[in-house]
N, C-alpha and C positions, 0 to 999 in steps of 0.2 A: 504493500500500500504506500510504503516512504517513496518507494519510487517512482510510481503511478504519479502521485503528487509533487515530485521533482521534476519528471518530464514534462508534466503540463504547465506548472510552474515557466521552464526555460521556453515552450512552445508560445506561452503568453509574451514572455520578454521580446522573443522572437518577431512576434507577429503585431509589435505593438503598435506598428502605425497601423493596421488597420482598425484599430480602435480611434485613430483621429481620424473623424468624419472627412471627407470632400467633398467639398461643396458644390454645386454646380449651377453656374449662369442661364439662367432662362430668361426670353424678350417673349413680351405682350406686347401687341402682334407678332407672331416670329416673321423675324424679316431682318435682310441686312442694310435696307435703304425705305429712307423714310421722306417724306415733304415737310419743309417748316409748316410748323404747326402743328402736328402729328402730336398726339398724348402716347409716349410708352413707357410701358410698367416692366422694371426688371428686378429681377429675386437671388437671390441666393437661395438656391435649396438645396438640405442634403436628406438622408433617408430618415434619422429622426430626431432633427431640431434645426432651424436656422439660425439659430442663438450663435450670437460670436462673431459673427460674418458682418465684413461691411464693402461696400460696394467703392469702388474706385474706380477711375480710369485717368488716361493720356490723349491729351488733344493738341493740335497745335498753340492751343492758349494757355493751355494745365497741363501740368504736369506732376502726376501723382497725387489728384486731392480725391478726396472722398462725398459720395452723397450728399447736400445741404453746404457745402463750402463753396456758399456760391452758384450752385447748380443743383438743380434736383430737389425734390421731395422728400425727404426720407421717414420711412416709417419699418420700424423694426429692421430685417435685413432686405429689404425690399427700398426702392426708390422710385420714380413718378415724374418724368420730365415732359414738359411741353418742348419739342424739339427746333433749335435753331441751325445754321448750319457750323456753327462755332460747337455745338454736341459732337459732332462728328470725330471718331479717334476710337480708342480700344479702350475697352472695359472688360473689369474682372471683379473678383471676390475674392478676398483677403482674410486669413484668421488674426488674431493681433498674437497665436502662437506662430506664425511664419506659412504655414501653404497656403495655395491660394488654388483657385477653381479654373476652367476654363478660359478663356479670354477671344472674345467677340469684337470684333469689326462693324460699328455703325457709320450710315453713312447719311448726312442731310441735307437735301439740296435745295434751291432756291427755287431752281427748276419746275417742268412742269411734267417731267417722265421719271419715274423708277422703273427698278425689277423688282418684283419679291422673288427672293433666292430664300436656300435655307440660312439661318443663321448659325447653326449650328451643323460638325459635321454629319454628312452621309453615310449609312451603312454601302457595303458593296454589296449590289445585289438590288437594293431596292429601287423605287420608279420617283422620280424627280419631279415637279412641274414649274415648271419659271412663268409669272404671269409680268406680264408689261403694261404697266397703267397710268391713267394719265390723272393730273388732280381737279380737271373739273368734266370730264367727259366720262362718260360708260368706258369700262375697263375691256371691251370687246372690241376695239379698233385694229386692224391687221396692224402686225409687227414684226421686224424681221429681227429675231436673234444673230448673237456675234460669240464666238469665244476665242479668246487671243487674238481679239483683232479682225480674226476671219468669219464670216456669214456662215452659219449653218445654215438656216434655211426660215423662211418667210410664214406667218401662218394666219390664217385669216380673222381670227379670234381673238390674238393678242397671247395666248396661252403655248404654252410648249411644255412636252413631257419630254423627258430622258427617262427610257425604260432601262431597269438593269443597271443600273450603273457600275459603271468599274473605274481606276485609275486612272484613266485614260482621257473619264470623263472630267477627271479634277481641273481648275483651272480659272480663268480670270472672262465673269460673262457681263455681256453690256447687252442691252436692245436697242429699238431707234422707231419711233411710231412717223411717220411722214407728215409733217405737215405739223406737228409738236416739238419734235426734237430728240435726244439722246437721253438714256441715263447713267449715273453714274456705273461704273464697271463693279463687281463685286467677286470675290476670288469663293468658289467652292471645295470645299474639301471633302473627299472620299477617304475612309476609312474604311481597312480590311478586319479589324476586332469583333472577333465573333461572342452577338450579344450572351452565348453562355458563359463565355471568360468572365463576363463582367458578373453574370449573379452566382456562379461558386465563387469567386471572389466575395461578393459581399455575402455571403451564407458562411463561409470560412469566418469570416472577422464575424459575424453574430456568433456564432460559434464558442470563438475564443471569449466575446467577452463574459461567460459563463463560466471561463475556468475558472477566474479568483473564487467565484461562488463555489466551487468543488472545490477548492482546497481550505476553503473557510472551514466549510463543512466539514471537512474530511477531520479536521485539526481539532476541531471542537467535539468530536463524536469521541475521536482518540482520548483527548484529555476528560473528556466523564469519564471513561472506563476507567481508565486509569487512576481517578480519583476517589472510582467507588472502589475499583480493589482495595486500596489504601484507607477507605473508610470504612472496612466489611470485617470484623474481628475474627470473622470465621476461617480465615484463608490463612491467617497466619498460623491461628491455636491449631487447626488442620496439619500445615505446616510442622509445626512441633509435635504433633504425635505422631506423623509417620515417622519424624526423626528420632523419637527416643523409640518406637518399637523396634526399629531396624538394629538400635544399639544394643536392644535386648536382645532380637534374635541375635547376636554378632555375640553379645555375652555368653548366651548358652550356648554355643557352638563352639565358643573355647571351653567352657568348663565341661562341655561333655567328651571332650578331646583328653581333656587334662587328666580327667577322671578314668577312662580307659588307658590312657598310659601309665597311672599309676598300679592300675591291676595286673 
């Protein structure tokens, strides 16, 4: 049992960061490009608490401030901005122990065309849609998508799927509605992480945080016994009478020795 409880012991040491949560950035609308004016709401969330987490980013005018300093809403780990084009820059979420979460790429433009792209990465594998919208018309205007520069192709609706995606698909995509204009470019990422990595991962660390709870237990089960031995008059007087019988038997066995030697 000592060692049971040693191994799990070093396992916990072991595995200790996945006991500090990671956080992770999510955008209300998800989207990587926005129009001034636009309300987004962005969170810190990890699986069970956002307590701790504060919201930061990098812009061309700031440089590493946080939520309310000057920008933003802030309420609990979450913040609330009406967007200007001066938002624009990277954001993340911070613990005030040192890791931080994902980090996103917003874009705001003064303009009158976005893309909504993911704002977050891609699995490989699944089906993409890019919509190209304009801010005072029906979001169904033909538009021809671009990536790296190059035209993929045109489509009557304003919408475009990428089915399947793979690496290949990753990369930097802009639209262009006629007679509106361009949007800003916004870079996609694909990722090959296969989603069961990530929940034995987080099923390991729930896991772990159960050991200290067995070795609590385990310590405190050991020390009653042990106290009730030590508290129990029986075990020792026990004790002492197997010890003097054995010395008797031991006695008579020499005196019944003795006593035929002397005959």
């Amino acid at each position: 049992m000592e060692g049971t409880s040693l191994q799990c012991l070093l396992i916990l040491i072991s595995l200790l960061s996945c006991t500090t949560h990671q956080a992770r950035l999510t955008v209300s609308p998800s989207s990587s490009q926005f129009f001034e004016g636009d309300f987004v709401s962005l969170s810190c969330e990890e699986d069970d608490s956002s307590a701790g987490w504060t919201l930061r980013r990098n812009t061309s005018k700031q440089q590493r401030t946080q939520c309310g300093d000057g920008w933003g809403k802030p309420a609990g780990s979450s913040c609330t901005l009406n967007m200007i084009p001066h938002d624009s820059g990277v954001y993340w979420c911070e613990s005030s122990e040192g890791p931080i979460s994902n980090m996103v790429n917003l874009t705001v433009t003064g303009g009158s065309v976005i893309l909504q792209s993911p704002v977050l990465p891609v699995m490989e594998g699944d089906d993409v849609t890019l919509l190209c919208k304009t801010k005072t018309t029906p979001s169904n205007l033909p538009a021809a998508f671009y990536k790296d520069g190059s035209l993929i192709r045109k489509q009557p609706t304003g919408h475009m799927t990428i089915q399947h995606v793979s690496r290949s698909d990753e990369g930097l995509y802009k639209c262009d509605i006629r007679g509106h204009g361009e949007s800003p470019s916004s870079w996609i990422t694909v990722t090959g992480e296969e989603p069961t990595t990530r929940v034995v991962i987080r099923l390991v660390c729930h896991l772990v945080v159960f050991c200290p709870y067995l070795i609590s237990t385990f310590i405190a089960v050991s020390l009653y016994r042990l106290r009730a031995k030590e508290n129990d008059p029986t075990i020792p007087m026990a004790t002492a009478t197997n010890a003097e019988q054995r010395l008797c038997e031991d006695y008579n066995d020499i005196g019944a020795v003795t006593t035929e030697h002397q005959f």
